[in-house]
Structures are given as structure tokens and as C-alpha cells.
C-alpha positions as CSV (number, residue, x, y, z in Angstrom):
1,X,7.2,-8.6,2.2
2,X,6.9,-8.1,-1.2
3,X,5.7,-4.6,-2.7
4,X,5.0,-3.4,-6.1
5,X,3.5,-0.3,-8.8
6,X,0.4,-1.3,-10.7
7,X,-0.1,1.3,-13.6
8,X,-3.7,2.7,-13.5
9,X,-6.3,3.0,-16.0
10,X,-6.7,6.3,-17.7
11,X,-10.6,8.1,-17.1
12,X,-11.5,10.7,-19.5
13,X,-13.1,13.7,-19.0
14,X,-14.0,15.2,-22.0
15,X,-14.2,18.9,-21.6
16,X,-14.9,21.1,-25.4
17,X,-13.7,24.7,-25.3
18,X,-15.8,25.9,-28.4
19,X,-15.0,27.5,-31.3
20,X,-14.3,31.1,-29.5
21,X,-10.9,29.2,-27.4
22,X,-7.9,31.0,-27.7
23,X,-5.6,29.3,-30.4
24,X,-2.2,29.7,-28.4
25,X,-3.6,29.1,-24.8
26,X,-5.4,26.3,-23.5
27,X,-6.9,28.7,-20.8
28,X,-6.9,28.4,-16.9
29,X,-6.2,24.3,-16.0
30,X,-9.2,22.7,-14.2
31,X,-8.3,22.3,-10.3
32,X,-6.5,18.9,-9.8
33,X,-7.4,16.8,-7.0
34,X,-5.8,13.9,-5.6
35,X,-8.1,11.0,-3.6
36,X,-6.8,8.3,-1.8
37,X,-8.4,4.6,-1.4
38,X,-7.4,1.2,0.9
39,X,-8.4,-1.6,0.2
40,X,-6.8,-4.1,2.9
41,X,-7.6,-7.7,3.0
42,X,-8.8,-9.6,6.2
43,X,-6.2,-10.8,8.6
44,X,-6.6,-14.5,7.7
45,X,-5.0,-17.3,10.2
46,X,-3.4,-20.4,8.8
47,X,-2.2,-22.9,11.4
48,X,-1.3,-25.9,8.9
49,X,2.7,-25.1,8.9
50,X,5.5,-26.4,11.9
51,X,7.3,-24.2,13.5
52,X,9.9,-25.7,11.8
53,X,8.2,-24.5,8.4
54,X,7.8,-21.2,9.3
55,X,11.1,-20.6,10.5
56,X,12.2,-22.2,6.9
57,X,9.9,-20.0,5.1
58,X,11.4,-17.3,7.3
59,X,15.0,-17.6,5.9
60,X,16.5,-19.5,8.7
61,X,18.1,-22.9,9.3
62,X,16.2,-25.7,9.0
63,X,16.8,-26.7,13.1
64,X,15.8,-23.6,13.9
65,X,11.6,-22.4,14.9
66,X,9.5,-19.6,14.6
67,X,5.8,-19.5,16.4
68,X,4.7,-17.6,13.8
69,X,5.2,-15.1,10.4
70,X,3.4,-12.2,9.3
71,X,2.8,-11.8,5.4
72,X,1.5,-9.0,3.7
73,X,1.7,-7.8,-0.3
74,X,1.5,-4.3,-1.2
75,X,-0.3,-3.2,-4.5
76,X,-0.3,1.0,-5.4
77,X,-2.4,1.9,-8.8
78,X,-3.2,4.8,-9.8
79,X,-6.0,6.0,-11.7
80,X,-6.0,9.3,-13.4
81,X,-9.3,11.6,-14.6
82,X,-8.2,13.5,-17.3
83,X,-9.5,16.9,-18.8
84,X,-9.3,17.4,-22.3
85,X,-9.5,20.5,-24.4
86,X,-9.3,21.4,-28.2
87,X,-8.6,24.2,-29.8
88,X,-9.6,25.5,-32.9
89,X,-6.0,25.0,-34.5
90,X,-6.4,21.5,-33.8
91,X,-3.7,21.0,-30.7
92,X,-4.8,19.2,-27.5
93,X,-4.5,19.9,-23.9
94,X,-4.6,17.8,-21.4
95,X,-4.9,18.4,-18.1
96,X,-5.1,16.0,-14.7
97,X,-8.8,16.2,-12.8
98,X,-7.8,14.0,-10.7
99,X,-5.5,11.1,-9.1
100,X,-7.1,8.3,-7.4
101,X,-4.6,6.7,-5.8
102,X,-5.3,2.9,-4.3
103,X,-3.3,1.4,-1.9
104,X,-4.4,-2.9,-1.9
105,X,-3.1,-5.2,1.0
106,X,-3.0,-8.7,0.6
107,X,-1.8,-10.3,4.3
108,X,-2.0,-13.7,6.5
109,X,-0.8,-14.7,9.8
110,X,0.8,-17.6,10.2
111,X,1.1,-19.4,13.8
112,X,3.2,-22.9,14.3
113,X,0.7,-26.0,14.1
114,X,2.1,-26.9,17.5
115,X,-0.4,-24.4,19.4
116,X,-3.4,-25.4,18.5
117,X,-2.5,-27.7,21.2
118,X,-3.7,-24.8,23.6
119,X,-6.4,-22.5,23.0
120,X,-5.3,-20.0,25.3
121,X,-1.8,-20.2,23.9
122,X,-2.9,-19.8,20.2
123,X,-4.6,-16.7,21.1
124,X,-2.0,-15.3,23.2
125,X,0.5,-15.4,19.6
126,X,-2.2,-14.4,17.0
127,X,-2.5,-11.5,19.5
128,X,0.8,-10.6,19.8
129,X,2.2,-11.4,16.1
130,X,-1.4,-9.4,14.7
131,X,0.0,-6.4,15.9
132,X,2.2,-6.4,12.8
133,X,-1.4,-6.1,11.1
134,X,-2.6,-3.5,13.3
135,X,1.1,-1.4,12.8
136,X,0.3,-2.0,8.9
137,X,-3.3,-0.4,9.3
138,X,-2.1,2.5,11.4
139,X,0.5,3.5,8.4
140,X,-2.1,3.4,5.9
141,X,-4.6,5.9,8.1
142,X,-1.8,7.7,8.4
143,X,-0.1,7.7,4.9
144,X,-4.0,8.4,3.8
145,X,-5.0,11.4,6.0
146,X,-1.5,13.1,6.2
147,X,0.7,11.9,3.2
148,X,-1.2,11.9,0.3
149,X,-2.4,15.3,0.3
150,X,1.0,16.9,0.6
151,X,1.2,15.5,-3.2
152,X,-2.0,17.6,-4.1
153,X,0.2,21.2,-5.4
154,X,3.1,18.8,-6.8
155,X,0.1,17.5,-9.0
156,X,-1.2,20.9,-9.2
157,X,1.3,22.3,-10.8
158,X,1.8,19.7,-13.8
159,X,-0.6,21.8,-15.1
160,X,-2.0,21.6,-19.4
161,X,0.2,19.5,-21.3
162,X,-0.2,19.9,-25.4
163,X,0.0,17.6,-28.1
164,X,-1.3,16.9,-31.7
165,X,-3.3,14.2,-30.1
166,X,-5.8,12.9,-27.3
167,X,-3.4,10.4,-26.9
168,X,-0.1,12.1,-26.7
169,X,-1.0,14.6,-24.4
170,X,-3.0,11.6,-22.2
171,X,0.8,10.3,-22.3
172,X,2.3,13.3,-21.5
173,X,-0.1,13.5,-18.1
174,X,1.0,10.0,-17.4
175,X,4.4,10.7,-17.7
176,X,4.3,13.6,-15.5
177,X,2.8,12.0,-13.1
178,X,4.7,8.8,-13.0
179,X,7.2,10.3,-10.9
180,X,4.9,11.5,-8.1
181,X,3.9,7.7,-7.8
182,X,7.0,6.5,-7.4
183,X,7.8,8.8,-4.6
184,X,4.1,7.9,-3.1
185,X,5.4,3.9,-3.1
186,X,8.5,4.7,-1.6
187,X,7.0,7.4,1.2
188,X,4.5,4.1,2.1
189,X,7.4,1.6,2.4
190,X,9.6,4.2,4.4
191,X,6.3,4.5,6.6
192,X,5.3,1.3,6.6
193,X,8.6,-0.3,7.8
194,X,9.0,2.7,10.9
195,X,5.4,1.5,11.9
196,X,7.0,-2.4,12.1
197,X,10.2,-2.0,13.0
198,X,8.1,-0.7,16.5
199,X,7.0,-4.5,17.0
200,X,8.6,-6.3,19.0
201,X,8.0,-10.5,18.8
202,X,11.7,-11.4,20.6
203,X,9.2,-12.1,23.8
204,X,7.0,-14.1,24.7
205,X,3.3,-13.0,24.9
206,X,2.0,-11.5,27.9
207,X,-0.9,-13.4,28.3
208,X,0.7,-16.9,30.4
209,X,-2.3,-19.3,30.1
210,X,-1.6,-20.8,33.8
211,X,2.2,-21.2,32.6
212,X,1.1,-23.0,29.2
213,X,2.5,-19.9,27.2
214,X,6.1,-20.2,28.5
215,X,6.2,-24.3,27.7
216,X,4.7,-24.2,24.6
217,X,6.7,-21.0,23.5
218,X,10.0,-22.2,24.3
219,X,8.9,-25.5,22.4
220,X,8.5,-23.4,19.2
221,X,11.1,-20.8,19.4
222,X,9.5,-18.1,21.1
223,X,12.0,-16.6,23.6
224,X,15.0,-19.1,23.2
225,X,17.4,-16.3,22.6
């Protein structure tokens, strides 16, 4: 599974003090909020590899099988709403509005060629191996209700940043909060993998299909041990 930061654009929200700002202060900071967005893809099925294939595309030996293989990539951006103040002495402040932060899963489910000889029995494993779909949208509902928000006073606090320019203090907001993305990526993984390390595809499905399940499993790697 492969996982990776995409670096947001930058909105601007222009905000003018007027000429009665105070020169050394850039004044109370705008409340910062911090919103969080999913975006996961369909759980597509492809059937055109062996088992053989996917056990290759797996890692293992080329004798060995796999009935199937789950395949998700993780994209985080971040887009930032920034306030902007000038004061009369011409120095900047920049504050964040808000962080949008969007979490994008591209994913696939991959089941041995071999069962498509049985309807029942293809069914049984795209059950059983789309759970690791279902554990990936639990840890997003859960990384966006209960995670994300514990981030909001971290934000918070990054409070005006100054500079001689728009763009320097933009940059200064973005370097702030650079770091509170990278600890948002890695809370997701850590989440992420708890939520599959709960799956367990060592068995064979439940579902037997008059028997056809056990034969058919065994013939592509499911439950040989």
C-alpha cells in the first residue's frame, strides 16, 4: 500500500485593517478552523490475474497462490484559507482561516481468475477479502469525526505570522503548518493499519457454496497453511 503528502493550494482571504490599525499589532487573529474531506474511490473488481499472479504481485514465490489482494493508494492535501492584514507601516500578517484537509483513496480488489468458475465461490472471496475495504472506510469515519478536530487548537495557536510580504508570511503559515500534516498522515496510517491488521483472510470464507468453496479455495491458496 502505498501512501503519500500532496501539498495544497493556498486560498486567500483578503481581510484590510484600515488606516486606524495598530502599527506594532496585527490585532486579535481570526478563529481558525480545520475541515475534513474523503474522497474514496469505488471498490472496483478485477478478475483477469491467476492466482499465481497475485501471489507474485503479492511478494511471494512464484509456486506459490493467493485468491485474492487488496490495493489501495493514500493521497492527504491540504488546502489552506488564509487571512491577510496590512498595516499602515507596511508589514503583513497572515493568519490561517482555515485547513481543509482531503484525505483521497484510490483502491481495487483483486480475486484469482480461477473463481469465476463458480459464482457462489467468487462472491464468497470478494466478500471476505472487501472487508479490507470496509476496515479502510471505518478508519476514515473515524480519523474524520474523532481525529481531525483534536488538531483544531494546535492550528489555533499558530496564530499571525509577519513579514514584509503577502508572500512571505503566506510561507510562513505554510511552514507552520507543515508539521501538523505530517503528524495528520502518520496518525491515518497508524489508524489505518490497526483497522487491517483486524482482518483476517488465513480462512477460508464462510459462505461453502454446497462444498464448492473448500475445493476451489484450496485450488488457489486459500487455507493451505
Amino acid at each position: 500500500m502505498t501512501k503519500k503528502i500532496v501539498v495544497g493550494l493556498i486560498g486567500m482571504l483578503l481581510m484590510g485593517l484600515g488606516a486606524k490599525a495598530e502599527a506594532a499589532s496585527c490585532g486579535a487573529a481570526p478563529p481558525t478552523a480545520i475541515v475534513f474531506e474523503a474522497v474514496p474511490s469505488p471498490l472496483a473488481q478485477d478478475t483477469s490475474a491467476s492466482a499465481k499472479d497475485l501471489a507474485i504481485k503479492l511478494g511471494a514465490d512464484s509456486d506459490r497462490r493467493a485468491p485474492g489482494y487488496y490495493d489501495a493508494g493514500v493521497a492527504i492535501s491540504a488546502r489552506r484559507d488564509t487571512g491577510i492584514a496590512k498595516l499602515p507601516d507596511g508589514t503583513v500578517c497572515a493568519a490561517l482561516v482555515k485547513l481543509t484537509v482531503k484525505l483521497s483513496l484510490e483502491r481495487k480488489l483483486w480475486l484469482a481468475s480461477e473463481l469465476t468458475d463458480n459464482t457462489c465461490v467468487l462472491q464468497a472471496f470478494a466478500t471476505q477479502y472487501g472487508a479490507r475495504g470496509k476496515a479502510d472506510d471505518d478508519a476514515i469515519a473515524q480519523f474524520g469525526q474523532t481525529t481531525v478536530p483534536t488538531y483544531q487548537k494546535q492550528l489555533a495557536a499558530i496564530g499571525w505570522q509577519t513579514a514584509k510580504s503577502q508572500e512571505e508570511a503566506i510561507k510562513e503559515i505554510t511552514d507552520k503548518t507543515a508539521p501538523v500534516m505530517t503528524e495528520i498522515q502518520a496518525k491515518f496510517a497508524e489508524q489505518r493499519t490497526a483497522a487491517q491488521s483486524k482482518i483476517n483472510l488465513s480462512q477460508l470464507p464462510g459462505e461453502a457454496c454446497d462444498g464448492a468453496t473448500a475445493k476451489l479455495g484450496h485450488k488457489v491458496g486459500s487455507g493451505n497453511g
